[in-house]
N, CA, C and O atoms as a printed pandas DataFrame, in Angstrom:
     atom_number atom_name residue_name chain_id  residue_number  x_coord  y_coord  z_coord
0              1         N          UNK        A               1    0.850   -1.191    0.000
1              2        CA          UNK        A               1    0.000    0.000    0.000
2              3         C          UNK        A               1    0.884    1.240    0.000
3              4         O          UNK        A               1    1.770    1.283    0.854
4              5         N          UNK        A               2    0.767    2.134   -0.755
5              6        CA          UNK        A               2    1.566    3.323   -0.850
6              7         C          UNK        A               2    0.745    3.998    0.230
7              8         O          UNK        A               2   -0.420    3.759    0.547
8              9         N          UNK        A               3    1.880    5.198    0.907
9             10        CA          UNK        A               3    1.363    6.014    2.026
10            11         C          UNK        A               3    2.114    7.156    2.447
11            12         O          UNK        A               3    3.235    7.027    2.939
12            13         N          UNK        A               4    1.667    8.059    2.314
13            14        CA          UNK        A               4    3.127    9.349    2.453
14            15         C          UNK        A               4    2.452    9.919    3.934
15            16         O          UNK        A               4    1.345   10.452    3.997
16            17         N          UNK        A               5    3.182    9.734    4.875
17            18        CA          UNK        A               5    2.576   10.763    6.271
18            19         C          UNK        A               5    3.614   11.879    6.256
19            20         O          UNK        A               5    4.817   11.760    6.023
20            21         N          UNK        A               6    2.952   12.949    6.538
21            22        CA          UNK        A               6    4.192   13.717    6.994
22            23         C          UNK        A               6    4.041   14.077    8.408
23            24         O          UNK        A               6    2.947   13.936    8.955
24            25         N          UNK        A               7    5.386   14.678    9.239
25            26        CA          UNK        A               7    4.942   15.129   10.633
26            27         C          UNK        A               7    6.435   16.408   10.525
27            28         O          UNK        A               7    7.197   16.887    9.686
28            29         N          UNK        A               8    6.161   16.467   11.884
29            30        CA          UNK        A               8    7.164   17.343   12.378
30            31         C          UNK        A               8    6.365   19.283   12.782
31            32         O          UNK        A               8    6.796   20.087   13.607
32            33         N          UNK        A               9    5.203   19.441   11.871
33            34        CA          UNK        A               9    4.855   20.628   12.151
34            35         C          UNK        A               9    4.712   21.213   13.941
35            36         O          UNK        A               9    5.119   20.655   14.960
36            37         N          UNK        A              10    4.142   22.228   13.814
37            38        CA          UNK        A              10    4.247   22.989   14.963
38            39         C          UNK        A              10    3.900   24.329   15.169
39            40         O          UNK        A              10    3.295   24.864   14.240
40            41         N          UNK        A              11    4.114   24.927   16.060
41            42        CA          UNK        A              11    3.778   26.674   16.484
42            43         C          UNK        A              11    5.823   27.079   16.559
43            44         O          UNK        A              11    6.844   26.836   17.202
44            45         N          UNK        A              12    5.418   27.651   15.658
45            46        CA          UNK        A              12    6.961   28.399   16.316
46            47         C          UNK        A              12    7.177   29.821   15.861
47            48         O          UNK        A              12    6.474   30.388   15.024
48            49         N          UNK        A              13    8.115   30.297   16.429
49            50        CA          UNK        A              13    8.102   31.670   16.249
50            51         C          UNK        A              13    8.649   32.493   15.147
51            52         O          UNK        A              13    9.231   31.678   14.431
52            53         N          UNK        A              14    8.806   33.967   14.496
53            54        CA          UNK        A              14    8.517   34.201   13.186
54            55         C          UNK        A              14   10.285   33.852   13.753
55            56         O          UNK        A              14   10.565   33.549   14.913
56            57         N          UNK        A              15   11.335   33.995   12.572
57            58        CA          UNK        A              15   12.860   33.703   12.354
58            59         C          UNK        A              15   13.472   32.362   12.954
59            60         O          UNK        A              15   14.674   32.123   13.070
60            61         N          UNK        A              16   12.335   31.473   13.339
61            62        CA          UNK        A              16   12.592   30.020   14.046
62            63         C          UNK        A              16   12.908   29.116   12.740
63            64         O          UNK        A              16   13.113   29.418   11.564
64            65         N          UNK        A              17   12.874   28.146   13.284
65            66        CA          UNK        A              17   13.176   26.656   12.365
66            67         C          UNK        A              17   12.066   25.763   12.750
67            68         O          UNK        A              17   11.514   25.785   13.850
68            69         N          UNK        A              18   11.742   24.877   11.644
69            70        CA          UNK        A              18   10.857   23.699   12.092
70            71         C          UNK        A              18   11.532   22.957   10.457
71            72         O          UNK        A              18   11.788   23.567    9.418
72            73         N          UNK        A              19   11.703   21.102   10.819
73            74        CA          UNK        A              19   12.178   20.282    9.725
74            75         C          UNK        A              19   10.933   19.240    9.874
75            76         O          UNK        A              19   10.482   18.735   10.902
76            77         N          UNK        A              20   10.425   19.042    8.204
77            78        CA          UNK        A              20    8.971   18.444    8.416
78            79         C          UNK        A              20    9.630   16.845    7.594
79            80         O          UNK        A              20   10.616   16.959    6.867
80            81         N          UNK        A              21    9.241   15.999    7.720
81            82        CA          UNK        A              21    9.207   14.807    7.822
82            83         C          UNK        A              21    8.282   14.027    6.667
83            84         O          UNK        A              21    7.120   14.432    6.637
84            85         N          UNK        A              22    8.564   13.133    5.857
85            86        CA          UNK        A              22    7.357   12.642    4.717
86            87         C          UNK        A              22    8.282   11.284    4.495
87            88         O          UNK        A              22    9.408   11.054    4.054
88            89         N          UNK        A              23    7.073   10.432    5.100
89            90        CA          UNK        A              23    7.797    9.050    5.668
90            91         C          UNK        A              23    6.939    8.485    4.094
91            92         O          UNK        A              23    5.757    8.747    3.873
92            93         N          UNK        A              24    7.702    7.804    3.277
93            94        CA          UNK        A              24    6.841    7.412    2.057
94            95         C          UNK        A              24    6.930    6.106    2.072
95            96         O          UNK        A              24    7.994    5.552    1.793
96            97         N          UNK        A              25    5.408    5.170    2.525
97            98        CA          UNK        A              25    5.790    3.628    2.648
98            99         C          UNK        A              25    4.979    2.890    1.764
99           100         O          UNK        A              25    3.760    3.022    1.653
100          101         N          UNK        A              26    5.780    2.017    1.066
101          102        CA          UNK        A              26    5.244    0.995   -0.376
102          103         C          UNK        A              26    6.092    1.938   -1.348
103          104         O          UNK        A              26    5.726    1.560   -2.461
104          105         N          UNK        A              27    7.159    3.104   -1.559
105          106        CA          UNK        A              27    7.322    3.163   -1.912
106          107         C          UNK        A              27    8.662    3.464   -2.411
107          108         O          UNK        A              27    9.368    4.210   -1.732
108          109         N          UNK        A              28    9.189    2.893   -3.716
109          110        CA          UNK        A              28   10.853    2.899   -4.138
110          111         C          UNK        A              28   11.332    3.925   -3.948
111          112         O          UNK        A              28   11.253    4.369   -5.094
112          113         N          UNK        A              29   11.821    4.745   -3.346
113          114        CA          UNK        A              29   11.810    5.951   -2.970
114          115         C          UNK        A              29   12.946    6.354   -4.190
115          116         O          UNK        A              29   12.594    7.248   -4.960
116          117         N          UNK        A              30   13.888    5.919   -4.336
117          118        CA          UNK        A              30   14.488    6.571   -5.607
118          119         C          UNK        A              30   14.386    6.059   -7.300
119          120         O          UNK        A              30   15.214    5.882   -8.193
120          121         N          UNK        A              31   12.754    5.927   -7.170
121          122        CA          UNK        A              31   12.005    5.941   -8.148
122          123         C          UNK        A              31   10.966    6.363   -8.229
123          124         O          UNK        A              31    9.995    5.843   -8.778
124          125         N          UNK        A              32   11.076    8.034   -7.333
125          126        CA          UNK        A              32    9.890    8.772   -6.855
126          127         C          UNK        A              32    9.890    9.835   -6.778
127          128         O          UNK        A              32   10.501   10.064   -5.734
128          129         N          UNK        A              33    9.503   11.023   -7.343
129          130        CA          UNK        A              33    9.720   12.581   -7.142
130          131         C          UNK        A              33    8.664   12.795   -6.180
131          132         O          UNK        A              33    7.546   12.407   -6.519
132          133         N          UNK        A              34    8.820   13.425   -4.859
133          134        CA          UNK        A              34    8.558   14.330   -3.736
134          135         C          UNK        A              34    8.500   15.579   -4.228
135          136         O          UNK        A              34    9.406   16.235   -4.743
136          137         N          UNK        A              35    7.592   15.812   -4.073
137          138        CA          UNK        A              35    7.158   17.746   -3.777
138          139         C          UNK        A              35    6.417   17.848   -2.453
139          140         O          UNK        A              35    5.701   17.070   -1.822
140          141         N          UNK        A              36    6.881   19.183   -2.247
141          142        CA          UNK        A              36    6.258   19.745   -0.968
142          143         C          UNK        A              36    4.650   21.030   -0.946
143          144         O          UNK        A              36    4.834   21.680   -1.974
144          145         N          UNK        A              37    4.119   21.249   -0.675
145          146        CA          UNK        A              37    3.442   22.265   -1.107
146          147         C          UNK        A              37    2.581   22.382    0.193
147          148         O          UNK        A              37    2.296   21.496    0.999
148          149         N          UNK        A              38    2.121   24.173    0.184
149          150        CA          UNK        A              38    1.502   24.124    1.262
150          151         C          UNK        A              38    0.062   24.940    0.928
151          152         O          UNK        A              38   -0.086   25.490   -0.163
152          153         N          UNK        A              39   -0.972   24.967    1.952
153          154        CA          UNK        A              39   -2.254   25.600    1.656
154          155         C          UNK        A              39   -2.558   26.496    2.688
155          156         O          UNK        A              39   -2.481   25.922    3.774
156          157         N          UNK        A              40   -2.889   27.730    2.786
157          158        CA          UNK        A              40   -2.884   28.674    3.957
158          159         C          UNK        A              40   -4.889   28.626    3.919
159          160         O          UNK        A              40   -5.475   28.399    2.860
160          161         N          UNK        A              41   -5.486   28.826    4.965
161          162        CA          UNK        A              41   -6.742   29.383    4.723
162          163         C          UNK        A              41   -6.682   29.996    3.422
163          164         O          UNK        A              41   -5.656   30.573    3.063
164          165         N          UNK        A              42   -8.033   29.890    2.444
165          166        CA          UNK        A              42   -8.636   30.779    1.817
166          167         C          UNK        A              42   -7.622   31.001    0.672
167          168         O          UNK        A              42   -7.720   32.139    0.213
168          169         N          UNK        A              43   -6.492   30.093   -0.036
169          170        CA          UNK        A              43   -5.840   30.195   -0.122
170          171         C          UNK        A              43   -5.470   29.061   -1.343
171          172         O          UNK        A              43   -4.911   28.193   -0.673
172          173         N          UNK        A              44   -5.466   28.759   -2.218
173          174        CA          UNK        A              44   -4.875   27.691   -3.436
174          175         C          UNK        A              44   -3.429   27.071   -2.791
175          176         O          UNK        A              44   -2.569   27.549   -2.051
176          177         N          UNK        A              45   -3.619   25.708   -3.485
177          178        CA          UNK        A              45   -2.246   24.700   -2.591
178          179         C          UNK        A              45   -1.028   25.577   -3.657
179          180         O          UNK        A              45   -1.210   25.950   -4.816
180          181         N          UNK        A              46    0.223   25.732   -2.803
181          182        CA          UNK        A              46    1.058   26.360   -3.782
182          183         C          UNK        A              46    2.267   25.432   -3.370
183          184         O          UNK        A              46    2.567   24.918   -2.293
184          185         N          UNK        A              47    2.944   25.402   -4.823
185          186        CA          UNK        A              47    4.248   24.750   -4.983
186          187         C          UNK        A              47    5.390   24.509   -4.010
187          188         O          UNK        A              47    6.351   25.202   -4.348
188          189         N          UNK        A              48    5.630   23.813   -2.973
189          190        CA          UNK        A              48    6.935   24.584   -2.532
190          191         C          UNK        A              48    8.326   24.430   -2.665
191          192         O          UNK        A              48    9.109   25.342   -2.400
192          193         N          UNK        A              49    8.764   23.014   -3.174
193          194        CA          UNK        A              49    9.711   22.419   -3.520
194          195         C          UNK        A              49    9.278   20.958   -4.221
195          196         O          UNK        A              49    8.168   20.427   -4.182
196          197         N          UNK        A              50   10.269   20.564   -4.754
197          198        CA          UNK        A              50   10.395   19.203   -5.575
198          199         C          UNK        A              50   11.822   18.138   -5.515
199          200         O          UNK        A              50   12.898   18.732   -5.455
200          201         N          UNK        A              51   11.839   17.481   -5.522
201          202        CA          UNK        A              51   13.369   16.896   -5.105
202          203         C          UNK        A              51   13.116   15.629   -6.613
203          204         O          UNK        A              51   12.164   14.927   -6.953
204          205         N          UNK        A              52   14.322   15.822   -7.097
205          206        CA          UNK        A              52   14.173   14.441   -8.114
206          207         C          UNK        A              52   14.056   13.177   -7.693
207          208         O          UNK        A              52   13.764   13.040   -6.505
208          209         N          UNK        A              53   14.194   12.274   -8.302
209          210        CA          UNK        A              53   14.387   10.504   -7.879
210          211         C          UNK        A              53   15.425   10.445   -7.208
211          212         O          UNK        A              53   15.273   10.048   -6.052
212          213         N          UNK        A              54   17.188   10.893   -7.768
213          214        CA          UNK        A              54   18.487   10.717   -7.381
214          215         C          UNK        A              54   18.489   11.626   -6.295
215          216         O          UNK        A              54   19.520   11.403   -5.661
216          217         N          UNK        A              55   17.772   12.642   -5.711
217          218        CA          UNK        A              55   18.204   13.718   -4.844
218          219         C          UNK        A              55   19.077   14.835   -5.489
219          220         O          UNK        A              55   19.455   15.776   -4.791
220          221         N          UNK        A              56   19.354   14.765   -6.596
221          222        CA          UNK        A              56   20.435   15.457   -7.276
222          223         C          UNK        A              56   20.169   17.083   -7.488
223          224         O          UNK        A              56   20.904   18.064   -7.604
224          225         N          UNK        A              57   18.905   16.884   -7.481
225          226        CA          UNK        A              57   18.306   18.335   -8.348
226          227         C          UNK        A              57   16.790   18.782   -7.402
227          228         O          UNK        A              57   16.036   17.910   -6.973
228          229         N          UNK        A              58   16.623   19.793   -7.260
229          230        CA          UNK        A              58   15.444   19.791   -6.455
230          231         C          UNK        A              58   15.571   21.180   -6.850
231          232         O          UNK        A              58   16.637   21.709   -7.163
232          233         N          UNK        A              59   14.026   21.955   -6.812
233          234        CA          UNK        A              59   13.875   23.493   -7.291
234          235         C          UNK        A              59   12.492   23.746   -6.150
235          236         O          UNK        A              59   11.671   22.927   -5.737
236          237         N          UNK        A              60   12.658   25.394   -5.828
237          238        CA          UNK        A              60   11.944   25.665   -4.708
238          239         C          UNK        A              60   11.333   27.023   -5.066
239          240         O          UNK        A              60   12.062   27.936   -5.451
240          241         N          UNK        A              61   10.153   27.156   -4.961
241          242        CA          UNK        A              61    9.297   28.239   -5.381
242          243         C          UNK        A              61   10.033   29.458   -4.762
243          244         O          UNK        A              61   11.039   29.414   -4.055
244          245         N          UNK        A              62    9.364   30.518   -5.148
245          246        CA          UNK        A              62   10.138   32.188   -5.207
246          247         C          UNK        A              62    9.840   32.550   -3.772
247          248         O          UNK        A              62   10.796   33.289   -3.542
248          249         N          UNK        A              63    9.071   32.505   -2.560
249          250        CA          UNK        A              63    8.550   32.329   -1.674
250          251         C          UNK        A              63    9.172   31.999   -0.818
251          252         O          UNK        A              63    9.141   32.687    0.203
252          253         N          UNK        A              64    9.894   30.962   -0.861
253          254        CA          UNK        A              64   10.712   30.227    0.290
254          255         C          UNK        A              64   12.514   29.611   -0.470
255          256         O          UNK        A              64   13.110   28.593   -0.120
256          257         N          UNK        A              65   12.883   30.427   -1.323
257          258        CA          UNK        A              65   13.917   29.880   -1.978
258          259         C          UNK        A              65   14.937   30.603   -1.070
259          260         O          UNK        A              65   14.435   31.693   -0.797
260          261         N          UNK        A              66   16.069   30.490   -0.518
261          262        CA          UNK        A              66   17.115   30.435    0.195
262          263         C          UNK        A              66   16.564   30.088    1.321
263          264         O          UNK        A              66   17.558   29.795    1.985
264          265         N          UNK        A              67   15.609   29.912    2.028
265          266        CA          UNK        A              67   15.184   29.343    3.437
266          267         C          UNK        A              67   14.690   28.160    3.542
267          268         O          UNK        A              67   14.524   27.719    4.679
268          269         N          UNK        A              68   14.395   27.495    2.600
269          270        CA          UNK        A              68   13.752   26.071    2.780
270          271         C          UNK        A              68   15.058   24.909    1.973
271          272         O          UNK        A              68   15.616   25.280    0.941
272          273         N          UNK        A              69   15.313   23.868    2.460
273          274        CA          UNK        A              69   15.769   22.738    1.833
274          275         C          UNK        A              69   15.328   21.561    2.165
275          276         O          UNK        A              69   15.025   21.043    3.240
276          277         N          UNK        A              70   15.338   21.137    0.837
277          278        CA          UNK        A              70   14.825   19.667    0.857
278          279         C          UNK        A              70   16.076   18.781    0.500
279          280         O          UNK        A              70   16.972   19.034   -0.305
280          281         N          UNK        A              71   15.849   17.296    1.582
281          282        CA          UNK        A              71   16.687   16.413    1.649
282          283         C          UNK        A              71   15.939   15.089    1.647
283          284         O          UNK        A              71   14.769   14.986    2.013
284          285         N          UNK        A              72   16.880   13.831    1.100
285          286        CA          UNK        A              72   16.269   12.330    1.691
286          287         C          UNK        A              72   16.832   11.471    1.817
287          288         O          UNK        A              72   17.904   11.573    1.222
288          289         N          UNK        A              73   16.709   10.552    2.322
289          290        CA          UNK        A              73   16.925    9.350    3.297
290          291         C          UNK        A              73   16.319    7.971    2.493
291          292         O          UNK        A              73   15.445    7.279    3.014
292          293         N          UNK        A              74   16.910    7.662    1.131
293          294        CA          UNK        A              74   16.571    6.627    0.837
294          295         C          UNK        A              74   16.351    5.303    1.686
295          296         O          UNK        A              74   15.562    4.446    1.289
296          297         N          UNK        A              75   17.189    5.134    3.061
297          298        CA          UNK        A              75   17.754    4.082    3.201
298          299         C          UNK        A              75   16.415    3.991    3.956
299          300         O          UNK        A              75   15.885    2.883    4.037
300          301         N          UNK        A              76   15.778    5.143    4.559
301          302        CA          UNK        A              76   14.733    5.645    5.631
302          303         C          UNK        A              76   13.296    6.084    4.719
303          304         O          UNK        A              76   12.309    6.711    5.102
304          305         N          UNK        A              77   13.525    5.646    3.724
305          306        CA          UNK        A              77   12.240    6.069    2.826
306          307         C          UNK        A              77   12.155    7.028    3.320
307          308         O          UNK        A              77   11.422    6.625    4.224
308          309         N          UNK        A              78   12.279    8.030    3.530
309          310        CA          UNK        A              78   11.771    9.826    4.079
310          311         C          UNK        A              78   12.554   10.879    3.655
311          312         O          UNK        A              78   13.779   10.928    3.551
312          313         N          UNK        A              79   11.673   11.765    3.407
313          314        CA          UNK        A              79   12.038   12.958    2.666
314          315         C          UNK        A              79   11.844   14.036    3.705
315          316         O          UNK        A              79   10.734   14.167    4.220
316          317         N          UNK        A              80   12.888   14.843    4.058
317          318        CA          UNK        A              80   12.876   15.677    4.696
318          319         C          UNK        A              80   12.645   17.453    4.055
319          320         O          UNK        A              80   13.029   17.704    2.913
320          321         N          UNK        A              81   11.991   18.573    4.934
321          322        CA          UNK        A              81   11.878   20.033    4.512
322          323         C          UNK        A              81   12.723   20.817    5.321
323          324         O          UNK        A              81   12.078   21.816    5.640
324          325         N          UNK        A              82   13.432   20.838    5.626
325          326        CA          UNK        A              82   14.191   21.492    6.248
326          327         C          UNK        A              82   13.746   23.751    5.974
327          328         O          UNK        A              82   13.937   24.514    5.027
328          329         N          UNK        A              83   13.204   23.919    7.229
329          330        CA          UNK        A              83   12.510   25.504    6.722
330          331         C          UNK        A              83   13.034   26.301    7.765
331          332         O          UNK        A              83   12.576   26.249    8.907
332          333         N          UNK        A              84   14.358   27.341    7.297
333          334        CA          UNK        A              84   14.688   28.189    8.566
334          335         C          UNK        A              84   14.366   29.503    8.311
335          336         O          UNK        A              84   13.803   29.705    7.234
336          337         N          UNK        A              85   14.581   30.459    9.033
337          338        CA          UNK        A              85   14.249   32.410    8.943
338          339         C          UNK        A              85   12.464   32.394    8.810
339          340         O          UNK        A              85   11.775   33.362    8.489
340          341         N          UNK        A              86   11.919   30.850    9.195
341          342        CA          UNK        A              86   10.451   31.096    8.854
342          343         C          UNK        A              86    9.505   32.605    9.548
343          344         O          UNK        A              86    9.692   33.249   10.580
344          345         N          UNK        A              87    8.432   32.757    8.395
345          346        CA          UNK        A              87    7.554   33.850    8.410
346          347         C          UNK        A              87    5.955   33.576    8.901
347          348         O          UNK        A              87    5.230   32.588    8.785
348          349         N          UNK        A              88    5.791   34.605    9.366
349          350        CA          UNK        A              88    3.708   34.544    9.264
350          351         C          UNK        A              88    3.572   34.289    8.240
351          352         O          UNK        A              88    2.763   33.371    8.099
352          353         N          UNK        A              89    4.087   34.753    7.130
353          354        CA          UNK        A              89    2.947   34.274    5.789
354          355         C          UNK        A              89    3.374   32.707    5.492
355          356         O          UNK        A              89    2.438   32.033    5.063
356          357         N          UNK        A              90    4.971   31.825    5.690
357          358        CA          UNK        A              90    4.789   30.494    5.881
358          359         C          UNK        A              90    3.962   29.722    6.735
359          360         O          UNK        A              90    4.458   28.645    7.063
360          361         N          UNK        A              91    2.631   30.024    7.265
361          362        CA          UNK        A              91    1.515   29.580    7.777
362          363         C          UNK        A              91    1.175   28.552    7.159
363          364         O          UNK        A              91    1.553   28.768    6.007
364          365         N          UNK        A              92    0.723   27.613    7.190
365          366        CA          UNK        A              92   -0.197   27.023    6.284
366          367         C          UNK        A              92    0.195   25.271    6.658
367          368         O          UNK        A              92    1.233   24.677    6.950
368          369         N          UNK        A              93   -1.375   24.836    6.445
369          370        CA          UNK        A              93   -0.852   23.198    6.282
370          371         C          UNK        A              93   -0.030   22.918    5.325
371          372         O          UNK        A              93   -0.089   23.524    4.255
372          373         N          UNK        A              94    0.698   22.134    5.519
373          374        CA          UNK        A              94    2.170   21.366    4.447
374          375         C          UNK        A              94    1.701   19.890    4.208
375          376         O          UNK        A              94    1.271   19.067    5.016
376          377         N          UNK        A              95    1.967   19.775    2.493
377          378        CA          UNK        A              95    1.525   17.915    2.238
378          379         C          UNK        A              95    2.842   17.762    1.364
379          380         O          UNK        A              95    3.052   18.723    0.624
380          381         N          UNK        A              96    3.666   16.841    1.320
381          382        CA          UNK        A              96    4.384   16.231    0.535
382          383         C          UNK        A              96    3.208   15.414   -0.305
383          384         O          UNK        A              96    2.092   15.329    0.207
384          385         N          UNK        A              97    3.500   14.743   -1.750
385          386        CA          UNK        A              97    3.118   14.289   -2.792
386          387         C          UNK        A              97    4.451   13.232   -3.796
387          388         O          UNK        A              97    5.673   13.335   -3.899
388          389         N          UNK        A              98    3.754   12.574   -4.194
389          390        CA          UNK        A              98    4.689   11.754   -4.738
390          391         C          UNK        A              98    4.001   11.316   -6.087
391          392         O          UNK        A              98    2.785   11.242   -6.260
392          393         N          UNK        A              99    5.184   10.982   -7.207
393          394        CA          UNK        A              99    4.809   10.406   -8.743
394          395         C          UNK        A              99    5.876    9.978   -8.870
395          396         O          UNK        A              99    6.888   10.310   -8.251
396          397         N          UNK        A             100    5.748    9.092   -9.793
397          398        CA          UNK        A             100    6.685    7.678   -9.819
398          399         C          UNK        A             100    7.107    8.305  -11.437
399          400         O          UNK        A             100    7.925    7.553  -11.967
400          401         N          UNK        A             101    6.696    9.612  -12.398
401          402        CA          UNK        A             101    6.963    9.648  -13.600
402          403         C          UNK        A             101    9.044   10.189  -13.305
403          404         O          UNK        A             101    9.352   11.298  -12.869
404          405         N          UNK        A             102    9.542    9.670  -13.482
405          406        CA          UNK        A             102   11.609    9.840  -13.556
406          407         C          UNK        A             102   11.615   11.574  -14.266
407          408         O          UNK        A             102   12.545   12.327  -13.979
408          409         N          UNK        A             103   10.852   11.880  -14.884
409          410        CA          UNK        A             103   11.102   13.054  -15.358
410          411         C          UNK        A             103   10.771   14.484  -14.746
411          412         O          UNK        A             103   11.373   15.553  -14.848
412          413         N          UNK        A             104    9.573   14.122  -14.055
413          414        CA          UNK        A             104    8.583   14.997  -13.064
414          415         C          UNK        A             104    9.687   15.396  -12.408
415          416         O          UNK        A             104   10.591   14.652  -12.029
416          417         N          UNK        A             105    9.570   17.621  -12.143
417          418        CA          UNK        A             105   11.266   18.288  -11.497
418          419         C          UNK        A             105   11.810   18.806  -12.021
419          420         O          UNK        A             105   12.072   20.006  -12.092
420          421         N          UNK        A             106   12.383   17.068  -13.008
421          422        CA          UNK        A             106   13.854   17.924  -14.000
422          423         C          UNK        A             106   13.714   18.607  -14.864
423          424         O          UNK        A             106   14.257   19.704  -15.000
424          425         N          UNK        A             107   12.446   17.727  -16.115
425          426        CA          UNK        A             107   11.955   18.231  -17.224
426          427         C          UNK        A             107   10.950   19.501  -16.867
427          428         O          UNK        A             107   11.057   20.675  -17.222
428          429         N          UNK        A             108   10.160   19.010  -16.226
429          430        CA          UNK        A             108    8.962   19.795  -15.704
430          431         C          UNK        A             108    8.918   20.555  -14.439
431          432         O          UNK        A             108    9.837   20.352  -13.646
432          433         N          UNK        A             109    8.029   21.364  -14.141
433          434        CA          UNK        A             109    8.160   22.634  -13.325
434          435         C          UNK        A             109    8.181   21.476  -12.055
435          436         O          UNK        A             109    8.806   21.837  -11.058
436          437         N          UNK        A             110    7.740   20.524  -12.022
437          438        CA          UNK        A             110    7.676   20.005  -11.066
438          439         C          UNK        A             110    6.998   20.608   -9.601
439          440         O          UNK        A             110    7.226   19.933   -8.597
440          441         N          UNK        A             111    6.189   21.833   -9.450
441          442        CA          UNK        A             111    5.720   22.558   -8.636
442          443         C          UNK        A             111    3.925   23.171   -8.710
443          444         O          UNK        A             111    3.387   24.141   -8.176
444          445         N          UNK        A             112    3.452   22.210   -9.524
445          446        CA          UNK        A             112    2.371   22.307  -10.069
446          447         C          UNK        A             112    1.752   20.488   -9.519
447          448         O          UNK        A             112    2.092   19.365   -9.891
448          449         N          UNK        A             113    0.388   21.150   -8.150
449          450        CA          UNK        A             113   -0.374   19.568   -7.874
450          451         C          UNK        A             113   -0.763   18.613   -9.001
451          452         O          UNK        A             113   -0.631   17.399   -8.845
452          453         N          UNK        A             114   -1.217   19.109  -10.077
453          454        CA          UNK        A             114   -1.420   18.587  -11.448
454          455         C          UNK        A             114   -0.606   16.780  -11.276
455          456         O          UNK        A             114   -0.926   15.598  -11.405
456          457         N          UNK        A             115    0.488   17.558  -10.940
457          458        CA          UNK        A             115    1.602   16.420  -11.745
458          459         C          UNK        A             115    1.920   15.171  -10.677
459          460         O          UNK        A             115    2.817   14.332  -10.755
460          461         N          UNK        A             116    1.073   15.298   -9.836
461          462        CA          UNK        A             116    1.035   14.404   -8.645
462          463         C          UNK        A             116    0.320   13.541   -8.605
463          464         O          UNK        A             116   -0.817   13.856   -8.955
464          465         N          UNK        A             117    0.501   12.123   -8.214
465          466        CA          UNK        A             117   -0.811   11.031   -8.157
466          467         C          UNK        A             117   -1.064   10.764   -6.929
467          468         O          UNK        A             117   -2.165   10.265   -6.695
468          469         N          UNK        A             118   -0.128   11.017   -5.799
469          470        CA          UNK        A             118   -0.015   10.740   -4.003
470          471         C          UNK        A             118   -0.224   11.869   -3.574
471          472         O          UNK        A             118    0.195   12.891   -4.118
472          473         N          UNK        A             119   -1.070   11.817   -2.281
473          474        CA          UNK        A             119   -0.837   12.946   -1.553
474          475         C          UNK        A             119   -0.613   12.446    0.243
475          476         O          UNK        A             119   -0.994   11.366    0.694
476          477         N          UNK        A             120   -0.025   13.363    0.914
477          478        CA          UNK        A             120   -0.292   12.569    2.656
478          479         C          UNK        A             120   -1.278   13.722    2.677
479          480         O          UNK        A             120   -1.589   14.553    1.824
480          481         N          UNK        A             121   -1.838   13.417    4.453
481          482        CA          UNK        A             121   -2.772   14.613    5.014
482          483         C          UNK        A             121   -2.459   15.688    5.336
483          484         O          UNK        A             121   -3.026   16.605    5.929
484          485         N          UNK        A             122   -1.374   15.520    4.853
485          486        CA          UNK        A             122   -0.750   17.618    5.647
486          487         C          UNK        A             122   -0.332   17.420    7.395
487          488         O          UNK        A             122   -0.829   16.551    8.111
488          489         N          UNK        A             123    0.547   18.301    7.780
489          490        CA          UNK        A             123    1.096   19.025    8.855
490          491         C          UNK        A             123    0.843   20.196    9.268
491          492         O          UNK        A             123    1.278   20.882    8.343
492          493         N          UNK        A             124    0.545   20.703    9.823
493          494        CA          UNK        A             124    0.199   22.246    9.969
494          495         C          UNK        A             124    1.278   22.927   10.961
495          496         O          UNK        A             124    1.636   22.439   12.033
496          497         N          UNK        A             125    1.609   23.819   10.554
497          498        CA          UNK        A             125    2.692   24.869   10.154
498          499         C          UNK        A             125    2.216   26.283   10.746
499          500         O          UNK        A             125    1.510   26.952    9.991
500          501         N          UNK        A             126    2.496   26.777   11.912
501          502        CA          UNK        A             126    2.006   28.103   12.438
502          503         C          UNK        A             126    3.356   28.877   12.467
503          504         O          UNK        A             126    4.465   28.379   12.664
504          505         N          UNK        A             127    3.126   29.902   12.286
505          506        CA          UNK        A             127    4.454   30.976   12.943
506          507         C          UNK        A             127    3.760   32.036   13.396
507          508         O          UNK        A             127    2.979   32.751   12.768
508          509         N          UNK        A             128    4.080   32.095   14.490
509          510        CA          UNK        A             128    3.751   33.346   15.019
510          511         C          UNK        A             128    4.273   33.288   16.163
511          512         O          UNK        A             128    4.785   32.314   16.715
512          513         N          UNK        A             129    4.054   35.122   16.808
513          514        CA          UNK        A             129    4.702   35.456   18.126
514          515         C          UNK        A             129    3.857   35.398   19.178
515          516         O          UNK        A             129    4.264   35.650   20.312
């Protein structure tokens, strides 16, 4: 059975850190592109990162690009978000997603839900003081 949970969210404060967690089980993990994306209230799911199959290449929306990195743990099936200098407007539930297409990332924007066939239930993600 394929299954992506993610965890790690939290309340933390605005210039804090929080590293979110996307445990992906049933699945080859480096035969799998991970994206991250999050949804604030009232608000469309938006892109937030993508990591290739190899880990090699990963691209991160305009929003959170020098503060967020994504990492993984083949050996641990899990894909990590690593999010520091976080903001109020990084609010929002967080879902990792997964597709098994090898090209999804590199070729493609890879930051668009479209291109996804997995989703987990989200983490929720507060910052504030």
């Amino acid at each position: 059975q394929l299954r992506l949970v993610e965890s790690g969210g939290g309340l933390v404060q605005p210039g804090g850190s929080l590293r979110l967690s996307c445990e992906a089980s049933g699945f080859i993990l480096d035969e799998t592109v991970i994206g991250w994306f999050r949804q604030a209230p009232g608000k469309e799911r938006e892109g937030v990162s993508c990591d290739s199959t190899s880990g090699s290449r990963s691209k991160y929306g305009d929003s959170v690009k020098g503060r967020f990195t994504m990492s993984r743990d083949n050996a641990k099936n899990t894909v990590y978000l690593q999010m520091n200098s976080l903001k109020p407007e990084d609010t929002a539930v967080y879902y990792c997603a997964a597709v098994t297409t090898p090209w999804a990332c590199v070729v493609t924007g890879g930051l668009a839900k479209s291109e996804y066939d997995y989703w987990g239930q989200g983490t929720q993600v507060t910052v504030s003081s």
